[in-house]
N, C-alpha and C positions, 0 to 999 in steps of 0.2 A: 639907474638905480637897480642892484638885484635885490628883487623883492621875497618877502613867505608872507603868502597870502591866504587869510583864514577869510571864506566866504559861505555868511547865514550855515555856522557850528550850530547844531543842537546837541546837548550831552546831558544825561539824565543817569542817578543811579538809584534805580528803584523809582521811590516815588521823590527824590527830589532833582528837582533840573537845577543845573550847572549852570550853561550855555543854552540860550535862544537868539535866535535871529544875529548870532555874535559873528561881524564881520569887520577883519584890520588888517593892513599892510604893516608889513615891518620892513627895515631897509636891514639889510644883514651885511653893507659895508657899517652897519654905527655898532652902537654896545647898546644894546635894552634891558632894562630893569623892572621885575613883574611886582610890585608891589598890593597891599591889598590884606584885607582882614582875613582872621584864620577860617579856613572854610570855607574861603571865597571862591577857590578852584585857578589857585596859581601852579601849582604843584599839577592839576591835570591839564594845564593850559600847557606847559611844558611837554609832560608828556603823550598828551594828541600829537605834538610838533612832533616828539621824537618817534614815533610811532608804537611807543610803549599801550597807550589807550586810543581805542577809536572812536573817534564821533559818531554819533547815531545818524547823524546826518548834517549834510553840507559839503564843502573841500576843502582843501588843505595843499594849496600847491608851492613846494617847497622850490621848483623848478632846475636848478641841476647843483644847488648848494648843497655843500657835503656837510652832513650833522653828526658830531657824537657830543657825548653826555657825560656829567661828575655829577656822582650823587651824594646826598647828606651822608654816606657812610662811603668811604673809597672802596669798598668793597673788594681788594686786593687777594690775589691767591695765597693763599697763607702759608704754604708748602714752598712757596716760589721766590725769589729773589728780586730785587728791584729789577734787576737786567732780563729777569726771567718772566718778570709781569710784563714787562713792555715787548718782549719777544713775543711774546705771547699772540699779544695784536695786531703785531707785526705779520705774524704766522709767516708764510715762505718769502718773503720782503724784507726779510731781518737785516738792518743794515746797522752794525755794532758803533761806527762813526757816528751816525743818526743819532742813537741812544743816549751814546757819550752828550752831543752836542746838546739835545731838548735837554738833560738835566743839569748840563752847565748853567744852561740859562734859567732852570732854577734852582740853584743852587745846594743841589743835590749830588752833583755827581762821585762822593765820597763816598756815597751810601749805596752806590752801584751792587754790592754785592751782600750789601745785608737784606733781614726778612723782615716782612712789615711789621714782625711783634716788636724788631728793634726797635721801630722808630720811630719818633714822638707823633703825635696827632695832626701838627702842622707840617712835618715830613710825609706821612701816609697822605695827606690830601694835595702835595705836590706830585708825588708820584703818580697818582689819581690822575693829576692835570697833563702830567708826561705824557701819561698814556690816552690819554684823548687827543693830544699833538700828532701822538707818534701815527694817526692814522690819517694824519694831513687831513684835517677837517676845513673849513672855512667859518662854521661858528660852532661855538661850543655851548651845549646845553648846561646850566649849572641850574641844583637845586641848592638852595642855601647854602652854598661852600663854605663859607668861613662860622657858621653856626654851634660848630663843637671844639673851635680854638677859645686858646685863652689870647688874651690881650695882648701879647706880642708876638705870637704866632698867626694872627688877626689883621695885626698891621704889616706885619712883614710879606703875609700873601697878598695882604690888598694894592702892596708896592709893586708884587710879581707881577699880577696880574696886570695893573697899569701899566708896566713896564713891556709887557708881551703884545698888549693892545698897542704901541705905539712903535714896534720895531717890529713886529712877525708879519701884521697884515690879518691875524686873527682876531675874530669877531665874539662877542658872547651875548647870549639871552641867558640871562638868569634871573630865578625868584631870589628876595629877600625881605624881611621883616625889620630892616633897620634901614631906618632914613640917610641915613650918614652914608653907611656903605654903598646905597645905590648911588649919592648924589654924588659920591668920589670917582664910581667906575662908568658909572655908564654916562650913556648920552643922549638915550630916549629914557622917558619914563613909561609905564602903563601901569595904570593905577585900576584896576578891576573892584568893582562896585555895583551895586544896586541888585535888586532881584535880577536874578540870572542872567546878572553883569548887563543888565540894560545901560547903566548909566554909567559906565567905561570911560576912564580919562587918560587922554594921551600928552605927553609933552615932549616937543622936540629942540624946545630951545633951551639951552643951557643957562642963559642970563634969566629967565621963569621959575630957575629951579628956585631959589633961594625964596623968592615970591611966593612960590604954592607950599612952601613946606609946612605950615598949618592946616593947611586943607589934605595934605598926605596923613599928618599925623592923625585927622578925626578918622579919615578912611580905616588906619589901618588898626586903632586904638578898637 
């Protein structure tokens, strides 16, 4: 199993702590999902991984897994082109086949040469995902990706995404606030609780999910 092992995290900001003595394996061949009340610190559990915030103390051994990130905003160059945001990341690697290829598969590749003002909300967050592909990652950090779709911009990514989990060999940890969405994509749960996440629940069998979904909903209500 390749493992991201977070061992005895402490994270504190100011006077409130986050993380104490927080220690967990994650298998980054499955898909995880960070669930968890607001302010719980899923959002900085993400990014300790990514190396966006640092731990005050403990480790973080991600070991030779390669991580990039989609955030609640695709954050796109706005001057830039679909072809020209993924170039971008590409930087001297640029291989225009590639391009073409990751946006076939989602279903973007029309929109190659428009600017993100074109393009609806659930187009910008595909391209988002393009471009986290395009740097050959093996898991992808999301923070609430589908959070600012509407309902069938919602469903259509949450099919991409299935879809990409089951034919690429890519992996994802992502936060989310909706029970539904994690129980669809992923395949671990981690459900972050209690003062300074002492009381942390993990779930890795699929046939449990259906079982704890009332115990998810107190957590995250």
């Amino acid at each position: 199993m390749r493992k991201i092992v977070f061992k005895e995290i402490y994270k504190s900001f100011g006077d409130k702590t986050v993380f104490e003595n927080f220690s967990l394996d994650l298998d980054a061949n499955k898909n995880t999902s960070i669930l968890g009340a607001s302010g719980q610190g899923k959002t900085t559990l993400l990014n300790m991984l990514a190396g966006i915030e640092k731990a005050d103390s403990g480790l973080i051994d991600r070991g030779d897994i390669k991580l990039s990130y989609v955030f609640q905003d695709p954050v796109l160059l706005p001057w830039a082109t679909v072809h020209e945001n993924l170039e971008y990341v590409a930087r001297d690697k640029v291989d225009h086949a590639k391009i073409i290829e990751v946006l076939s598969k989602l279903s973007i590749e029309k929109e190659i040469n428009s600017y993100p003002c074109q393009l609806s909300g659930g187009m910008r967050q595909r391209v988002a995902l393009a471009r986290a592909i395009m740097v050959n990652a093996d898991v992808i950090l999301m923070d609430e990706p589908f959070q600012n779709l509407d309902v069938k911009s919602k469903e259509r990514s949450i099919q991409l995404y299935r879809e990409l989990m089951e034919n690429s060999g890519i992996h994802f940890i992502f936060v989310s606030h909706n029970i539904e969405e994690a129980l669809r994509v992923a395949d671990d749960l981690l459900i972050l609780r209690g003062r300074n996440n002492r009381e942390t629940l993990f779930y890795s069998d699929k046939e449990d999910f259906d079982r704890i979904r009332e115990t998810i909903q107190e957590v995250i209500d």
